[in-house]
C-alpha positions as CSV (number, residue, x, y, z in Angstrom):
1,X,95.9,-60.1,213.3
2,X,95.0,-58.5,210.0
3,X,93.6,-62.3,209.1
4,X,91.2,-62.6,211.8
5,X,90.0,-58.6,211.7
6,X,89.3,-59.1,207.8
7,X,87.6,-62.6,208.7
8,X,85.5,-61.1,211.3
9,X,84.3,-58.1,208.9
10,X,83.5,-60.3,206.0
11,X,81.8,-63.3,208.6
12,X,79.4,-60.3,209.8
13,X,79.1,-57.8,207.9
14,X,75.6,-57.0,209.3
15,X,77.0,-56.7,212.6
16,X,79.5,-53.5,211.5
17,X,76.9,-51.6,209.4
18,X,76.3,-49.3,212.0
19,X,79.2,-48.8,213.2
20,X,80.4,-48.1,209.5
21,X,77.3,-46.1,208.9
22,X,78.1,-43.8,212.2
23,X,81.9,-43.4,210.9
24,X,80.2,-42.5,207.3
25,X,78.4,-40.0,209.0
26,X,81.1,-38.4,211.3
27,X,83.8,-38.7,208.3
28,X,81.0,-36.9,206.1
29,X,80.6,-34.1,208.8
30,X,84.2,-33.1,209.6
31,X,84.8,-32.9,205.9
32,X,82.1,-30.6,205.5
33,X,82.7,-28.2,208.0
34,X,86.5,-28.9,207.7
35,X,85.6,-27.8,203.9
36,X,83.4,-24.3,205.3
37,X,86.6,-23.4,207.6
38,X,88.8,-23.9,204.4
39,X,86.4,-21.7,201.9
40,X,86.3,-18.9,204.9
41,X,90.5,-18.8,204.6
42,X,90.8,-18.6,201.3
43,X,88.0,-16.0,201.1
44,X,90.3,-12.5,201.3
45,X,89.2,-10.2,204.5
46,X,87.7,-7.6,202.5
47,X,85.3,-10.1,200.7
48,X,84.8,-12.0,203.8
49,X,83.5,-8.7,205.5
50,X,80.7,-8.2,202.9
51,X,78.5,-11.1,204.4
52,X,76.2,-10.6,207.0
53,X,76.2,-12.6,210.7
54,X,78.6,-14.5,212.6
55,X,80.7,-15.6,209.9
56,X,81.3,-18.8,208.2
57,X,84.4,-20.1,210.6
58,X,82.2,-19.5,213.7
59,X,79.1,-21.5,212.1
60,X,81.2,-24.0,210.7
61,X,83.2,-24.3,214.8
62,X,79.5,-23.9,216.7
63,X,78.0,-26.9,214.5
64,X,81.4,-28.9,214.0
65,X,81.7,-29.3,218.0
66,X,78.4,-30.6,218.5
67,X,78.7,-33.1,215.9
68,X,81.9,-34.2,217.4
69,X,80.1,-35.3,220.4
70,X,77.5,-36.8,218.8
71,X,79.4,-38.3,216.9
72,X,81.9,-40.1,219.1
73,X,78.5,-41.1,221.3
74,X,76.5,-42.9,218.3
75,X,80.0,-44.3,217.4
76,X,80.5,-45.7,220.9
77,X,77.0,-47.6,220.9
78,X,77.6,-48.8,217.5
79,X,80.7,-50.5,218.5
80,X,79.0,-51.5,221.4
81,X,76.9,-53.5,219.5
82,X,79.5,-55.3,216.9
83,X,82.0,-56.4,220.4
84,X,78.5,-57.5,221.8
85,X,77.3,-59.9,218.4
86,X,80.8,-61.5,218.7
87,X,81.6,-61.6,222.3
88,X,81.2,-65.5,222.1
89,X,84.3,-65.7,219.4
90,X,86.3,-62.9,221.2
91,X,85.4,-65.3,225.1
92,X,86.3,-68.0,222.7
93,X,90.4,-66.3,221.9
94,X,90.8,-65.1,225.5
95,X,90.4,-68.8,226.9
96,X,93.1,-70.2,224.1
97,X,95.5,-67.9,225.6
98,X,94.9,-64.6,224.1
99,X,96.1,-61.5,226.1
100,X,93.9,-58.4,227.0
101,X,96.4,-56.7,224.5
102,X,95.7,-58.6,221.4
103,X,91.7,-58.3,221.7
104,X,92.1,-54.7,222.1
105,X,94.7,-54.9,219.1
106,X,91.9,-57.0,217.6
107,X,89.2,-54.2,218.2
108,X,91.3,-51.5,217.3
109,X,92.4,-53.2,213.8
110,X,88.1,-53.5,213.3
111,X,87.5,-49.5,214.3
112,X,90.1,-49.1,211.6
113,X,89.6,-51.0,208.7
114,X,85.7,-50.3,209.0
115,X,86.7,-46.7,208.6
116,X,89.1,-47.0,205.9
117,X,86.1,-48.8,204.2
118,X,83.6,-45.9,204.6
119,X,86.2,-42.8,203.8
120,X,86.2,-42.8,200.3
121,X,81.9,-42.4,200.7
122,X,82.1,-40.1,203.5
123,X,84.3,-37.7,201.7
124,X,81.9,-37.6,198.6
125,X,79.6,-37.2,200.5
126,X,80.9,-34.7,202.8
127,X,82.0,-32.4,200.1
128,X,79.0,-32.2,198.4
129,X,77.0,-31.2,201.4
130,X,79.7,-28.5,201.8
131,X,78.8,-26.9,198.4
132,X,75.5,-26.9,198.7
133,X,75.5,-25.6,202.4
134,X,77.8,-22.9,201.7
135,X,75.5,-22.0,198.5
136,X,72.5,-21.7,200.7
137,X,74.5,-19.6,203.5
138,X,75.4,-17.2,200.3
139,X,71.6,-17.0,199.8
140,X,71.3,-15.8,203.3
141,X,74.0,-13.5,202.8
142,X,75.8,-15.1,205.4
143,X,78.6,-16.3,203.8
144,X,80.4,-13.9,200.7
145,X,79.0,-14.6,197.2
146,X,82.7,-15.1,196.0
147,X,83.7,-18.1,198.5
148,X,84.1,-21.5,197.3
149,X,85.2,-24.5,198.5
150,X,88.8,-25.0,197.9
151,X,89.9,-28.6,195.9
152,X,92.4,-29.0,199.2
153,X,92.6,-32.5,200.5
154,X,93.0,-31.3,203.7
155,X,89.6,-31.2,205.5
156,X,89.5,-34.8,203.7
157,X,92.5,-36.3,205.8
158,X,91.7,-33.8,209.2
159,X,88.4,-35.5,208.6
160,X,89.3,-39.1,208.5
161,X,92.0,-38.5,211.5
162,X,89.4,-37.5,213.5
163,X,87.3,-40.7,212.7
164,X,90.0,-42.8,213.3
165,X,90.4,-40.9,216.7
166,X,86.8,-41.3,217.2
167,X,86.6,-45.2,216.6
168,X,90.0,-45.7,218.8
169,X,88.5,-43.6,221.5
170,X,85.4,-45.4,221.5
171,X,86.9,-48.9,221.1
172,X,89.1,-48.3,224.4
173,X,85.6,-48.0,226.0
174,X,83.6,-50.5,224.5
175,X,86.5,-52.9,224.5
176,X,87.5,-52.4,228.2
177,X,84.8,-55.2,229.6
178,X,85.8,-58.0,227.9
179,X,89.5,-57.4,227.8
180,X,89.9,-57.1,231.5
181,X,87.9,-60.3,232.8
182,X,89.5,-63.3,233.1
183,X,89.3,-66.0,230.3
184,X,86.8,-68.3,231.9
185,X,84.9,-65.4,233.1
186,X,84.7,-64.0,229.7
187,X,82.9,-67.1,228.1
188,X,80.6,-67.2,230.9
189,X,79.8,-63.5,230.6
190,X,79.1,-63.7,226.6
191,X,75.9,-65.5,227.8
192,X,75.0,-63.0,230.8
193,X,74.0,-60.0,231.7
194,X,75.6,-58.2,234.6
195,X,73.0,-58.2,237.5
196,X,73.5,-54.7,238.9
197,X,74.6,-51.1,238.0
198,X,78.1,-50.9,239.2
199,X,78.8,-48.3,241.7
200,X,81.9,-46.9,240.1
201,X,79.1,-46.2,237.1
202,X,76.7,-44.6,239.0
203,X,79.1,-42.2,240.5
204,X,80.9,-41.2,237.0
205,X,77.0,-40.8,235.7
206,X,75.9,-38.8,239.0
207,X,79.2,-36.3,238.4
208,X,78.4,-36.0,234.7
209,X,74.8,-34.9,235.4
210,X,76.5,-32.8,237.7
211,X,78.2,-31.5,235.0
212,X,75.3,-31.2,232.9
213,X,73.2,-29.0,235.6
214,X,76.5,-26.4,236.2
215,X,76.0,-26.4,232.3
216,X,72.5,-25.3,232.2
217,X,73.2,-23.2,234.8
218,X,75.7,-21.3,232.7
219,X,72.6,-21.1,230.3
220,X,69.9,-19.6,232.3
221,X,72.1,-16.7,233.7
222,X,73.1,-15.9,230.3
223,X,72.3,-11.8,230.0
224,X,69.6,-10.4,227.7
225,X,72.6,-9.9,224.1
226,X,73.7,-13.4,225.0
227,X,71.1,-15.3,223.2
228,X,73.1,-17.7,220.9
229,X,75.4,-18.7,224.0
230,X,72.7,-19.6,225.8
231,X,71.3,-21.5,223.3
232,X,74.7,-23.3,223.0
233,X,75.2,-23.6,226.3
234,X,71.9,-25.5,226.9
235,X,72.5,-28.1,223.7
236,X,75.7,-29.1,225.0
237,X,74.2,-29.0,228.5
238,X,71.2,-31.2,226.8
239,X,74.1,-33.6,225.6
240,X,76.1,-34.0,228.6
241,X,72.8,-35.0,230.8
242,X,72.0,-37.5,227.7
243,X,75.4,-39.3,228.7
244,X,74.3,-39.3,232.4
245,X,71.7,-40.8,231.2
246,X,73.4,-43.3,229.2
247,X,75.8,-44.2,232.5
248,X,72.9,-44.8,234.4
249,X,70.3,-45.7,232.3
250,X,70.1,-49.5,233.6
251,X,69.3,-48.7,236.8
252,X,66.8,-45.3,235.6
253,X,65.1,-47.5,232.9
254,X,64.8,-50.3,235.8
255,X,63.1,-48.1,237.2
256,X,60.5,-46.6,234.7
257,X,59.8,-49.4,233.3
258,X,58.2,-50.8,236.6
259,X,56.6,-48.0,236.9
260,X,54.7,-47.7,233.2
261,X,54.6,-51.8,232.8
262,X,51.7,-51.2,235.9
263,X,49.4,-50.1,233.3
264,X,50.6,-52.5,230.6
265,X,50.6,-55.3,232.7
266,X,46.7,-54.7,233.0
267,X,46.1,-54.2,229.7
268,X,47.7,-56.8,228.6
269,X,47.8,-59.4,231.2
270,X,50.1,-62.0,229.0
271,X,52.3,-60.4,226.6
272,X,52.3,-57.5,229.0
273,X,53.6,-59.4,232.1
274,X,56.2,-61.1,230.2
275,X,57.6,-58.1,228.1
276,X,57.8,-56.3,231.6
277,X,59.4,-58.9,233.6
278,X,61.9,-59.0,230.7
279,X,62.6,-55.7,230.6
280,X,63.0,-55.0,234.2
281,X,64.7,-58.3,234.2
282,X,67.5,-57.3,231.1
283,X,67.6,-53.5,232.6
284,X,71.2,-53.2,230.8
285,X,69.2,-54.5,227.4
286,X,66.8,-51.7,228.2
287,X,69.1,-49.4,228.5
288,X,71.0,-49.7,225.1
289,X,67.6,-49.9,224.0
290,X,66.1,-46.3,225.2
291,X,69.0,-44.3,225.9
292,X,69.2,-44.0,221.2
293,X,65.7,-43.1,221.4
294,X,66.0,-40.8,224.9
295,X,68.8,-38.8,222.6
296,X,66.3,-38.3,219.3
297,X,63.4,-37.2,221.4
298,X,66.0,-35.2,223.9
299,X,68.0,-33.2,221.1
300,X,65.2,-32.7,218.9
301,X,62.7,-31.6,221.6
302,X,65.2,-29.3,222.9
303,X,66.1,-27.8,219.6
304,X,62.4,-27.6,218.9
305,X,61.3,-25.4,222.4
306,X,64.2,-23.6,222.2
307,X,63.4,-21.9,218.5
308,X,59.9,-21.5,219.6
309,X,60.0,-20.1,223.1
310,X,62.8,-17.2,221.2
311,X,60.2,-17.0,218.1
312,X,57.8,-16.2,221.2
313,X,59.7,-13.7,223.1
314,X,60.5,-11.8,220.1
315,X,56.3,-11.8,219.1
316,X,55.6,-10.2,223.0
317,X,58.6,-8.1,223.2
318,X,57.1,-5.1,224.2
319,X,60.2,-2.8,224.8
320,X,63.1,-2.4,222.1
321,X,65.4,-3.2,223.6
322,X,64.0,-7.0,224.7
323,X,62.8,-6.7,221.0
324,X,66.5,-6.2,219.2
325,X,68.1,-9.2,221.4
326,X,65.1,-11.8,220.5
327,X,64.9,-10.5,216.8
328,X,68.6,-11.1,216.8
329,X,67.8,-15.0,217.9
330,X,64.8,-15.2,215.3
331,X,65.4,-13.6,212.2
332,X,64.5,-16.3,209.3
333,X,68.5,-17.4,209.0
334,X,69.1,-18.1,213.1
335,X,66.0,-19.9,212.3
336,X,67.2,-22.0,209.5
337,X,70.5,-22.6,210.9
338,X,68.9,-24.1,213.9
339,X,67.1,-26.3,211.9
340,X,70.2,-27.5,209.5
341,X,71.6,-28.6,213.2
342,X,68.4,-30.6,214.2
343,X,68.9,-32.2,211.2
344,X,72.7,-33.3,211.1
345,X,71.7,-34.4,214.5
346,X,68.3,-36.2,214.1
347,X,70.6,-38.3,211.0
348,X,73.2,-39.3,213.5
349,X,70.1,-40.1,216.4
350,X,68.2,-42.1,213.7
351,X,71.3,-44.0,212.7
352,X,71.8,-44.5,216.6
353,X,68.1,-45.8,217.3
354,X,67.4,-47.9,214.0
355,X,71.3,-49.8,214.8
356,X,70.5,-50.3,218.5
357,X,67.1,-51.9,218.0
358,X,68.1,-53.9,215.3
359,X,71.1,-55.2,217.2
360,X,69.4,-55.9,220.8
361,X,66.6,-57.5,219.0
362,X,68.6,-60.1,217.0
363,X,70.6,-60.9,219.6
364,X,68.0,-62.3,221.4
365,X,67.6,-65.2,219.0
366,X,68.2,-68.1,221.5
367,X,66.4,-66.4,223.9
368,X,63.2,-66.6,221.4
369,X,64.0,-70.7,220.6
370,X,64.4,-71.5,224.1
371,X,60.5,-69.9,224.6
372,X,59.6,-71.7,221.8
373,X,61.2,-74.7,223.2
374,X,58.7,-74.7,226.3
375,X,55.7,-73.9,224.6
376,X,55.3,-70.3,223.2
377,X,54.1,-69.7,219.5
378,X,55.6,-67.0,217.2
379,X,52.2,-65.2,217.3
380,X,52.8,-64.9,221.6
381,X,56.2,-63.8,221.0
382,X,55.5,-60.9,218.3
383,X,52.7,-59.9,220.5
384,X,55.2,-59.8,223.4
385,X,58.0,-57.8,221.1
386,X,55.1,-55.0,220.5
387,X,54.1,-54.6,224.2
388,X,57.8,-54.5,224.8
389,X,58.6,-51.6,222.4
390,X,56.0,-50.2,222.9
391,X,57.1,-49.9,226.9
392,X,60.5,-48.9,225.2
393,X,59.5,-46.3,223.3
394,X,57.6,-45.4,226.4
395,X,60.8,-44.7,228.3
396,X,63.4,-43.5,226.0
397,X,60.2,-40.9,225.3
398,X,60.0,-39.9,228.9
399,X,63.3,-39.7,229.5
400,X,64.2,-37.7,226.4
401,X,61.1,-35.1,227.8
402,X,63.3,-34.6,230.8
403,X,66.2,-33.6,229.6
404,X,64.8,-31.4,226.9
405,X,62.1,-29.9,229.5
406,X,65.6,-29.3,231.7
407,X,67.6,-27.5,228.7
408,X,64.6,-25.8,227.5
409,X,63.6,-23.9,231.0
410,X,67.2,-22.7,231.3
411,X,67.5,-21.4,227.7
412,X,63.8,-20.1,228.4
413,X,65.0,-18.8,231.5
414,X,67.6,-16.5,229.6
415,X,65.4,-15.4,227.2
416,X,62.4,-14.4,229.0
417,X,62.9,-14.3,232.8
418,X,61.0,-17.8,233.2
419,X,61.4,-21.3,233.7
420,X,58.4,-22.0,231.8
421,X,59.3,-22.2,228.2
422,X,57.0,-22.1,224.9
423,X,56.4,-25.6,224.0
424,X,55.2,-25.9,220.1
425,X,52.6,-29.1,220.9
426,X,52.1,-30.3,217.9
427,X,56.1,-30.3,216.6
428,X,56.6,-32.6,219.9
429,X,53.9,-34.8,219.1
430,X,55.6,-35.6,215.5
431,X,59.2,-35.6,217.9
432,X,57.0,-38.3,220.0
433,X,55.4,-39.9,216.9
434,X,58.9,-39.7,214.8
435,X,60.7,-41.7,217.7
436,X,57.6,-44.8,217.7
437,X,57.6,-45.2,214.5
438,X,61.4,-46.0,214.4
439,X,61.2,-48.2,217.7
440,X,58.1,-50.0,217.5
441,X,58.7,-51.6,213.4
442,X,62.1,-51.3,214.0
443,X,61.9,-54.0,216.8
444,X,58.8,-55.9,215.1
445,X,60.6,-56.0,212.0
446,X,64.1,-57.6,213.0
447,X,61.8,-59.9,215.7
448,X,59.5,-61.8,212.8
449,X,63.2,-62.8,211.3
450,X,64.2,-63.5,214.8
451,X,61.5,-66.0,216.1
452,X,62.2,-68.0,212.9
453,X,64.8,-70.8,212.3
454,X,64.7,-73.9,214.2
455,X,64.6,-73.4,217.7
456,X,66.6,-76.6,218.3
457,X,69.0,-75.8,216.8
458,X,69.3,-72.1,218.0
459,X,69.4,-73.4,221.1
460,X,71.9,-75.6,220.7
461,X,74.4,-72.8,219.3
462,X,74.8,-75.0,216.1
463,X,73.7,-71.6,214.1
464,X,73.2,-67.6,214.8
């Protein structure tokens, strides 16, 4: 077993890099806020008291939760992706006889040793940030000017414990699909894609954006001195609707996509038909393909209306009393600690949407050489790949609006008695821009290398 996982990782390496660059990131995280939790114990009470807001412990906690769900969802696409570029070789061991066990042994012994590869990195890189995060919190007199990050190894090892629980976690899902079909059924299915949303799906992903309202709910009836937990309340509420959107994103991008290919289709009456019949065709492909970008656009457009609309408030508070609870959500240090979480999570989006694109775009190799095969030139086919991102981007956009549109009227909704929150136009148009320029070169990029080769040979399977 240890054989064929170190053969795997060192035949396709390209196919674990973002898997291992997700585990870099989540090993990196927990060590830095597993390194904030261990300066705030060894800080003594009296010093600890000196500094000013929450405390150290509860920013490290509110910021360390987050990223654990982010976290374990890039992780699960990543791995995604790596089962998906060798499903033919793991079809290939169920039909000579190997059990439903020993893939997921195989799996589980790939999760692992790709994290043991990346720990050693992540923990550098994790304690550094730690220094330098606690050093800006002590310029913000929110953290005691005597703390300091203790040489401990223990937020190292917490950290890596919870990677490997991350990776095992996700390979139990990702795993699950070819492990459970029969042999024959799995070679078949290395070549397919499932026809339909599966009922079972739809009804997990209807009960999670069940889940997801109750949460936003909680958000928006929030009192007046409740700012902060409305403002958690609608991120995580933001995250949970993301993975309803993930469950049923086949069947929602399916969906949008016929509706928006309309005007593509007339714009572009070639390229356009064809990268719109193959997106509504592949909805499953489409999916993995907008849900990345739907989470960039949704936890950066939510983070993004929510600072402003409380920035807002607090400008047209007219009473002092509406005035202390906004000041108290946009003084200049909420403010930056709000954007220090955008960015831990716009790294583990961008890691998300750049792996994802890369993935579904090379995998679609034969696909290119069998058009090839009947007639289509390279030029057609890149001009096909740019109507279809741009149709991607298109969606993931629109569907990331939603759910930050959703998580921004409840926290608005808290703050100022409406619905209708204060939307800073031009910081979503970079959000909007941000997200097209990793989608559309993303895809163009990876599809020039992927309309090359011989397309004979593609076809034939005689090379990947």
């Amino acid at each position: 077993m240890v054989s064929l996982v170190l053969g795997q990782l060192r035949r396709r390496p390209a196919a674990f890099a973002g898997l291992a660059a997700a585990l870099l990131l989540a090993i990196a995280t927990v060590t830095l806020f597993g390194s904030l939790f261990a300066a705030d114990l060894a800080t003594p009470e009296a010093v600890r008291r000196t500094a000013a807001g929450p405390g150290v412990m509860v920013i490290a906690g509110a910021f360390g939760e987050i990223a654990v769900l982010v976290a374990f969802f890039v992780v699960v696409n990543a791995l995604g992706f790596a089962l998906r570029q060798q499903h033919r070789e793991l079809a290939l061991l169920r039909t000579v006889a190997a059990t439903p066990r020993q893939t997921r042994r195989l799996v589980r012994g790939q999760v692992v040793a790709t994290t043991l590869l990346v720990a050693v990195p992540g923990w550098a890189l994790g304690a550094v940030a730690a220094r330098r995060f606690l050093a800006a919190l002590q310029q913000r007199g929110m953290a005691a000017p005597d703390a300091r990050v203790p040489g401990t190894p223990v937020p190292m090892l917490v950290a890596l414990g919870a990677a490997l629980l991350l990776g095992l976690a996700a390979s139990a899902v990702a795993a699950r699909r070819i492990s459970r079909i029969a042999p024959a059924a799995a070679l078949t299915a290395s070549a397919t894609e499932q026809a339909r949303t599966g009922v079972p799906r739809l009804l997990v992903g209807a009960g999670v954006l069940v889940g997801g309202g109750l949460l936003l709910r909680l958000s928006a009836t929030r009192p007046a001195d409740q700012v902060d937990r409305a403002g958690q309340a609608a991120l995580l509420g933001s995250l949970v609707l993301l993975v309803a959107v993930a469950l049923t994103g086949p069947f929602a991008a399916r969906l949008l996509a016929g509706v928006l290919g309309l005007p593509l289709r007339a714009l572009a009456p070639g390229a356009g038909w064809l990268a719109d019949a193959n997106l509504r065709g592949y909805a499953r492909r489409l999916s993995s393909a907008v849900v990345p970008v739907a989470m960039l656009v949704g936890l950066s457009g939510t983070m993004s209306i929510m600072t402003f609309t409380a920035e807002h408030a607090a400008a047209a508070a007219s009473s002092a009393s509406s005035a202390v609870s906004a000041t108290s959500a946009t003084s200049a240090t909420d403010v930056w600690l709000r954007q220090a979480e955008l960015g831990m999570l716009v790294c583990f989006a961008t890691v998300s949407v750049v792996n994802t694109l890369v993935a579904v775009t090379a995998d679609r190799r034969r696909e290119f050489a069998l058009l090839r095969l009947v007639g289509a030139t390279r030029p057609q086919l890149l001009r096909m790949l740019s109507a279809e991102a741009v149709l991607t981007t298109a969606v993931g956009v629109l569907l990331g609006a939603v759910v930050a549109g959703a998580a921004s009227a409840a926290f608005s909704t808290a703050v100022t008695g409406s619905a209708v929150p204060s939307v800073p136009v031009a910081t979503c148009g970079w959000i909007v821009a941000g997200a097209a320029a990793l989608t559309v070169p993303g895809i163009l990029a990876t599809g020039r290398w992927a309309v090359g080769g011989p397309a004979a040979e593609l076809v034939g399977g005689g090379r990947d």
